[in-house]
Each structure stands twice: as structure tokens, then as C-alpha cells.
C-alpha positions in Angstrom: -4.8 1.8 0.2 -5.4 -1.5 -0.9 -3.3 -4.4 -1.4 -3.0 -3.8 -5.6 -2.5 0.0 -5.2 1.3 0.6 -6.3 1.6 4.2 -6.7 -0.4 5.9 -4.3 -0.4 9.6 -3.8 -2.8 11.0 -0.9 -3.8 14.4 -0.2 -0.3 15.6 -1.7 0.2 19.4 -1.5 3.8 21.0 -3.0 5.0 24.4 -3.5 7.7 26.8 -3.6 9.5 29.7 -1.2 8.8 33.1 -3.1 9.2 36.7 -2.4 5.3 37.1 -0.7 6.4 33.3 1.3 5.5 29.7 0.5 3.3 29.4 -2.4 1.3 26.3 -3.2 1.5 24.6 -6.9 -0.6 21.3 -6.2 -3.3 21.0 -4.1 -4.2 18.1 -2.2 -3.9 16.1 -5.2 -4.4 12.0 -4.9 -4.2 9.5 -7.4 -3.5 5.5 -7.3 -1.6 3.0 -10.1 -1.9 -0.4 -9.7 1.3 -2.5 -10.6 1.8 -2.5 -14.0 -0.5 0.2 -14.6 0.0 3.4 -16.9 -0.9 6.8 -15.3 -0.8 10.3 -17.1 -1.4 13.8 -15.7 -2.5 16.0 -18.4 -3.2 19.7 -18.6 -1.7 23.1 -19.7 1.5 24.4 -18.7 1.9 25.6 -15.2 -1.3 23.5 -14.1 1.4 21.6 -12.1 1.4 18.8 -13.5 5.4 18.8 -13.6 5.6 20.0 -9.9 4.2 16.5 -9.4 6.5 14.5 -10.9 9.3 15.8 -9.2 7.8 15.8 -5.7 7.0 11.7 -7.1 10.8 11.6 -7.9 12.1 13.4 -4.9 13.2 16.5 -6.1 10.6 18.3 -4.1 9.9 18.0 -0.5 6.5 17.2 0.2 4.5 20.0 2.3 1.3 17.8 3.2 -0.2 14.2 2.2 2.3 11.2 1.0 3.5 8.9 -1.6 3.6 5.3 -1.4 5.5 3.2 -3.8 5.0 -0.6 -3.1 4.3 0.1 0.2 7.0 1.9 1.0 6.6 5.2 2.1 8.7 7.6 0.1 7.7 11.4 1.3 5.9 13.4 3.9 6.1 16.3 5.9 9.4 16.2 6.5 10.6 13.2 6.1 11.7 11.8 2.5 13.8 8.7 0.8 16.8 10.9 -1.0 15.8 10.6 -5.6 18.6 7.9 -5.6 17.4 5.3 -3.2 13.9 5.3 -4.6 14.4 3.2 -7.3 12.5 5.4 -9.9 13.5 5.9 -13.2 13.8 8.8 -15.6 13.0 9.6 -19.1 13.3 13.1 -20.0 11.7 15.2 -22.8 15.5 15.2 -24.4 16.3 11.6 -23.6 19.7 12.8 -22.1 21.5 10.6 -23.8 25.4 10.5 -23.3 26.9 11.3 -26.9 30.6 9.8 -26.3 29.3 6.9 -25.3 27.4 4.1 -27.7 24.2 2.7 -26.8 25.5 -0.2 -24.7 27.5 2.4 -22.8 24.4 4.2 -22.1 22.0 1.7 -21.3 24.4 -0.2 -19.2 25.3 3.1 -17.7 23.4 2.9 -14.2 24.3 -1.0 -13.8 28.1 -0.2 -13.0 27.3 -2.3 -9.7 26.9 -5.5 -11.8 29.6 -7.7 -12.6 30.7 -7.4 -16.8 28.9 -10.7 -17.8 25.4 -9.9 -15.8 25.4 -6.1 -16.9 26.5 -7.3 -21.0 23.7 -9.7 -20.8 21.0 -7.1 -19.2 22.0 -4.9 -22.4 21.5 -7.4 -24.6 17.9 -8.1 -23.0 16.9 -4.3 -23.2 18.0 -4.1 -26.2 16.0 -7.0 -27.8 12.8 -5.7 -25.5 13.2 -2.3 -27.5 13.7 -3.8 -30.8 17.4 -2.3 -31.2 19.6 -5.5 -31.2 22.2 -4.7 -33.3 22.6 -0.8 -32.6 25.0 -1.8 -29.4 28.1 -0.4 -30.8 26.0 2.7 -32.2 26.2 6.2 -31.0 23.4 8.3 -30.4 23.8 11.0 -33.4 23.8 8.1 -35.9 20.3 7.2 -34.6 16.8 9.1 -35.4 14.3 10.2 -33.0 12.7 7.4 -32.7 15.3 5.1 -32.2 17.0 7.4 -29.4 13.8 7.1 -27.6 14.5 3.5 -27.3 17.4 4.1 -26.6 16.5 6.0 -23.2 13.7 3.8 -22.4 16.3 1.0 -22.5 18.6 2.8 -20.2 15.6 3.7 -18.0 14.1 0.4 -17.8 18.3 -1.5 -17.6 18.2 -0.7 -13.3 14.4 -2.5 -13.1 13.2 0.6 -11.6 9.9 0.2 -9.2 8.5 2.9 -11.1 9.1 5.5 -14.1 8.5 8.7 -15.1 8.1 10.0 -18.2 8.2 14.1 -18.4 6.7 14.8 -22.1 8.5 11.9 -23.1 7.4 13.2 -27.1 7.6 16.9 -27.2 10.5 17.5 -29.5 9.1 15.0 -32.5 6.4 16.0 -35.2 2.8 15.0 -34.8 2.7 12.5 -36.5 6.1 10.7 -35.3 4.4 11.3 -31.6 1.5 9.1 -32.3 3.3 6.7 -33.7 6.0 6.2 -31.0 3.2 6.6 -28.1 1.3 3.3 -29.1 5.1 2.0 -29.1 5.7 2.7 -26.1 2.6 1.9 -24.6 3.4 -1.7 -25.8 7.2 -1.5 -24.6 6.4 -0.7 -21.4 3.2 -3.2 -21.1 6.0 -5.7 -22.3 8.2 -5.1 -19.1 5.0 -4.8 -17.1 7.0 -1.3 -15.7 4.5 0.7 -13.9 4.9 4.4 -15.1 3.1 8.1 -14.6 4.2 10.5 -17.4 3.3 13.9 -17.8 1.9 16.0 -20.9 -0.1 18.3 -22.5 -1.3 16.4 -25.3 -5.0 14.5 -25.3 -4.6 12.4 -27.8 -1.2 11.0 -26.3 -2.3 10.8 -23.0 -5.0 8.7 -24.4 -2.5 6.4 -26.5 -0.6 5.9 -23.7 -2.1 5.5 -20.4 -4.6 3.3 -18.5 -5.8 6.0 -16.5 -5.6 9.6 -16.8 -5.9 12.3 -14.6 -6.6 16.0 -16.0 -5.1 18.4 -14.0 -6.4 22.8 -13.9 -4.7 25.4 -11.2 -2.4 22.7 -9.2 -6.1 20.5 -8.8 -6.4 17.2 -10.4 -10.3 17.5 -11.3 -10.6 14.1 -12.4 -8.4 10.5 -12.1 -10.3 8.3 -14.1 -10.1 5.7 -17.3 -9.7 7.8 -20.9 -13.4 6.6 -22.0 -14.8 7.8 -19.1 -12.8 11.2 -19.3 -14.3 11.4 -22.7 -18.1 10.0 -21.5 -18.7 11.4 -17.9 -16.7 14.1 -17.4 -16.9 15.1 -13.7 -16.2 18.4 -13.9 -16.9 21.3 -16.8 -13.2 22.2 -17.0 -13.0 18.3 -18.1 -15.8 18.7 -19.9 -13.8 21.5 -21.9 -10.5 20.4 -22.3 -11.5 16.6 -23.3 -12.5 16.3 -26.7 -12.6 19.7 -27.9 -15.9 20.5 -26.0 -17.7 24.0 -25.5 -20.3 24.5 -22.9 -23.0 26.1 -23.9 -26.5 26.8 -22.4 -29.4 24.7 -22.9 -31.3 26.8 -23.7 -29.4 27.9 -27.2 -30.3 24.3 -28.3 -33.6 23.7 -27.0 -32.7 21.5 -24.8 -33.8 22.5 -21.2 -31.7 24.2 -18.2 -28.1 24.4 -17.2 -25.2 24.0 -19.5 -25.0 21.3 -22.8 -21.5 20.1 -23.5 -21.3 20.5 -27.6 -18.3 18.2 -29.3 -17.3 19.2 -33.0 -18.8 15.5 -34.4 -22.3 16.5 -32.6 -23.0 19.7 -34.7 -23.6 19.6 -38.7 -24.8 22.1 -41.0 -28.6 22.2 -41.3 -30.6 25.2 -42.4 -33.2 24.2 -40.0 -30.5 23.7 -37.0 -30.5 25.5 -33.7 -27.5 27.2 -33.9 -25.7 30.0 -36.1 -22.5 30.9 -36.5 -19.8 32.8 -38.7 -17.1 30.5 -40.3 -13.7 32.1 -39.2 -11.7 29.0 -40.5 -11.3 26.3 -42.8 -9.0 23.1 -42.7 -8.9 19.9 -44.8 -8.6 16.9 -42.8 -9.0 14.2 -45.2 -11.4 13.1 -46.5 -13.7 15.5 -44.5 -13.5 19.5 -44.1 -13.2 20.8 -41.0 -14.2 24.5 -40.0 -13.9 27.0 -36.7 -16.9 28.4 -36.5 -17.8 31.6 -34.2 -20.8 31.8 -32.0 -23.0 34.5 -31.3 -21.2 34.9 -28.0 -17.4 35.2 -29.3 -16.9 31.3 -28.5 -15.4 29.0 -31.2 -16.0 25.7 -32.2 -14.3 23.3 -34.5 -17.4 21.4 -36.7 -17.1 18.8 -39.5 -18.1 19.8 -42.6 -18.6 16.9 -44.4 -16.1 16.1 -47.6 -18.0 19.0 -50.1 -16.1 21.9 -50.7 -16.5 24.1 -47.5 -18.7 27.2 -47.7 -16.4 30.9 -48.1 -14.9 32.5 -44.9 -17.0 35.1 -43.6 -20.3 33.0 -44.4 -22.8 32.4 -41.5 -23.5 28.7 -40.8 -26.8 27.5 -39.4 -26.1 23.9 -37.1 -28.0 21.1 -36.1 -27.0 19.4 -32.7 -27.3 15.5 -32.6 -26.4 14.5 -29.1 -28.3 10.9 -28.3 -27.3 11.2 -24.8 -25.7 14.6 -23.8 -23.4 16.0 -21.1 -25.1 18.0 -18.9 -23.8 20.6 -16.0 -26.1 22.9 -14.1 -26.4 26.5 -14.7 
């Protein structure tokens, strides 16, 4: 550790009693936060990226490694500080949000050990942080989505928790409401200078949200790193694959020497004298630009811009050129 580390976990391994015994879900998984710092842990389901979380919050024991929080440390073999004297905060994928009570109530609902006058005014402050300054005397069904999202940040941040976690803090809002809300949040939350981990399975808001990343495959987290150098150096081909849309191919296909040659959908464009050939199984229109899932010789897929001309039929075979100034490499 070092003095600025915050969140440390170190060589962390949880599981699970089953039928066949104990079964392990993560793996010897470490990451750091500094203070202030936004981590996320991104993957598919069951990579255990959740599992985490809760063993961070103290909802499961800890079979090897430890977490630090400021210092402090919170779980080991063994030996753990009980969820409630953490001082980590919760925002769930619902919001949880108390329905008979207005937003005051449930913001100032985990300050009960304040005096009236300090807890009123703490409202009153997490309400102006999250832009909701008059919605006091609200109730949560008269909100939208957004605005109950504030709402449970509010309530999460009210207790000035050490840390907070944030388990797919967007999953029940449209596409295009999560992006939105995820820069806002970022800023939110850079605004109370609350270090936070959240968990999801969505790239692009990892990316909006987090100063570091960490992706996570099988229980493993492959790589804990910054988002451009997820995107730039991936250290590993499963981050290779999952980050960006990427397909490894061999170098060979391309011309392009041994091993393996991460492709990206913005590096391939249709060129009759290209290296590569495919059949085009699908077509979308992204505006302005056409975007189609082409199908390799080997059964792999890959999305590729088409450029904003009408797209070629279904069914037709495409012949690609691969630009790549500096490509991603992995051996055979």
C-alpha cells in the first residue's frame, strides 16, 4: 500500500458453500482507488464482478487476501468489520427508495442520529449538490428516473460514507437516458469528492464513469488499468475482445506477420483490393454512417462502418481493407 491508496483490495478470493463443497467466484483479485477516485469492475454476468462488491460491503466473508479502506482493515480470513460499521454506502440497481416517505424523509433517513436542525440542513445541502432543491416535500412516484436517481445518491452520499458502491446503478433506464445520467453522476460524485467502485456490464458506461477500470472474465480481473489504456494496450486478448468491439484474428489473414491482430470495426473499410472477405449478415443505420455485421470465413462476426452510402444487400460478400497504424498484437 501506499499512503494515497484508499480502497485497497489484495489477493481477495470469495466463494460460496455448494453441494460438491466450497466453490470459488473471485480469484485472487486486487485492485487500488485512490481517495476520490472512481473504480468500475466490468464484465458479463456471473464473471463475479457482484460477488465483489458484496465481500467490499461485508456481505461476504472473505476466504483469502484483504480489504483496506483508509487504512483500516475491514476483512480477512476470518475476521471482518460487521456491513454497518463500515461506513460504506449503497446505491442499488432499483434505488430502493422508501415510497411513503418524501424525498427529505428518505435522504435524511440514515441521519436519525443527528439532531433536527443539523440533519434538516444536511438535506438541504444534498439536495442542492444533486440539483433537486425544491423536490423536498416530493414523493418518489411523482419523480422520473432520473430524478429518483438523485434522489438515492442523495440518500447514499447524506451519512458521508468512506466509500460507495454502486451495483448497476443504470440498468433499468433506456440507452440513451443511461449515458446521459452516467456523465451526471460522474460529476455528482467528483463534486462530493466520494470515492466509489460500481459494478456493470456496460463499456461505454464504465468508460463515462470511472477513473479506472478493471475488466473482469471467470472470477479473474485481467486488467485494472485507466479506460484509454484498456482501449490502447490491452493486456490480455479477453481485454482485447471485450473492449471496443475487437476480434482477434490471425496475422496472417491480413498480411501482417505471426500471432494474432486485434481488428476494431473503425479499422476495416470496404475495398475491393482489401485483405479480407466476408458475407454481410446485418445492416443498421447509425447516423449519419451505416453500420453492418459482417461474417468471416471462419464463422466470426464483425461489426464494420460502412460509410453513409446506401449499404450493399444482405447476403452480398464484402471485400475489407485493414488500416491499423499501430496494431494490437498477441502471439499465436
Amino acid at each position: 500500500m501506499t499512503q494515497n491508496d484508499w480502497l485497497v483490495a489484495e489477493d481477495l478470493v470469495v466463494g460460496y458453500p455448494g453441494p460438491a463443497g466450497w466453490r470459488a467466484v473471485v480469484h485472487g483479485l486486487s485492485l487500488r482507488l485512490q481517495r476520490g477516485e472512481i473504480g468500475a469492475l466490468l464484465g458479463e454476468s456471473g464473471c463475479g464482478k457482484t460477488t465483489t462488491l458484496r465481500a467490499v460491503a461485508g456481505f461476504e466473508p472473505v476466504q483469502a487476501g484483504r480489504i483496506v479502506l483508509d487504512g483500516r482493515v475491514l476483512a480477512s480470513p476470518g475476521d471482518a468489520v460487521p456491513p454497518e460499521r463500515r461506513r460504506i454506502g449503497m446505491m442499488f440497481q432499483d434505488y430502493a427508495l422508501f415510497p411513503h416517505l418524501d424525498v427529505a424523509g428518505n435522504v435524511g433517513f440514515g441521519l436519525r442520529a443527528l439532531g433536527a436542525v443539523e440533519r434538516d440542513a444536511r438535506v438541504r445541502e444534498m439536495l442542492e449538490l444533486v440539483g433537486l432543491p425544491d423536490a423536498a416535500r416530493t414523493y418518489p412516484h411523482e419523480l422520473s428516473g432520473g430524478q429518483q436517481q438523485r434522489v438515492a445518491l442523495a440518500r447514499a452520499l447524506a451519512p458521508r460514507p468512506s466509500l460507495l458502491l454502486l451495483d448497476e446503478p443504470f440498468s433499468s433506464l433506456d440507452v440513451q437516458t443511461r449515458g446521459r445520467l452516467a456523465a451526471e453522476l460522474r460529476g455528482l460524485l467528483k463534486a462530493a469528492g466520494t470515492t466509489s467502485l460500481l459494478v456493470t456490464h456496460d463499456q461505454a458506461e464504465a468508460f463515462a464513469m470511472a477513473d479506472r477500470v478493471g475488466v473482469m472474465a471467470q472470477g479473474r480481473l485481467l486488467q485494472w488499468d485507466r479506460p484509454e489504456q484498456l482501449y490502447r494496450q490491452p493486456a490480455h486478448r479477453d481485454v482485447a475482445s471485450f473492449i471496443g468491439r475487437g476480434l482477434l484474428v490471425p496475422a496472417s489473414v491480413l498480411d501482417a506477420g505471426d500471432g494474432e491482430v486485434l481488428l476494431r470495426p473503425g479499422d476495416l473499410r470496404p475495398d475491393p483490393d482489401g485483405q479480407l472477405r466476408g458475407v454481410l449478415t446485418a445492416v443498421s443505420f447509425r447516423g449519419p454512417h451505416f453500420e453492418g455485421r459482417v461474417q468471416l470465413p471462419d464463422g466470426s462476426g464483425i461489426d464494420v462502418d460502412l460509410g453513409v452510402a446506401p449499404p450493399p444487400t444482405l447476403g452480398s460478400t464484402l471485400v475489407l481493407a485493414w488500416r491499423d497504424a499501430s496494431p494490437i498484437r498477441f502471439p499465436a
